[in-house]
Phi, psi and omega in degrees: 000318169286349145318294171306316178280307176322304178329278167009292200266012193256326191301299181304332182278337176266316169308328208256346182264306167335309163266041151216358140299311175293308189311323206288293174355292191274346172297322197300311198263011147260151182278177206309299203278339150339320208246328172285319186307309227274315197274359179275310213275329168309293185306330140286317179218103230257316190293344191279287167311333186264305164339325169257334149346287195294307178315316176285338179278329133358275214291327182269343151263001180282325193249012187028094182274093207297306172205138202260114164288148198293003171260010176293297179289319141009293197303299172290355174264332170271331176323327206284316174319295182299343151306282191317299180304344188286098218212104167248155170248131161260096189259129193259000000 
């Protein structure tokens, strides 16, 4: 059993550096209010933050981007919203 929680806390400790490799990554490609936008959002909702972390490192290595500016990200925050809301109902 003390095995198992150990494996666990070795994991978790590599998951967690990972995502702050990637954060350190996407940060390199937002300007200042961008990277301010990104530690508000953090700060409230971290599961929130990291959904868009991997998405901006998507989008900055799919389309190899230099710097994403805060109205970029705007931009990409209402997209991500207007997903998520999009909710049809079907009534039978």
């Amino acid at each position: 059993m003390n095995q198992t929680n150990e494996n666990d806390s070795q994991e978790r400790i590599k998951l967690q550096e990972q995502i702050n490799a990637l954060e350190t990554f996407v940060k390199q490609h937002l300007d200042n209010e961008a990277i301010t936008r990104l530690g508000n959002i953090k700060s409230v909702d971290q599961g929130k933050a990291l959904q868009i972390i991997v998405l901006l490192s998507k989008i900055i290595q799919e389309n190899k981007i230099d710097i994403i500016s805060d109205e970029q990200f705007k931009q990409i925050l209402k997209q991500l919203d207007s997903e998520k809301r999009e909710t049809k109902i079907v009534r039978k």
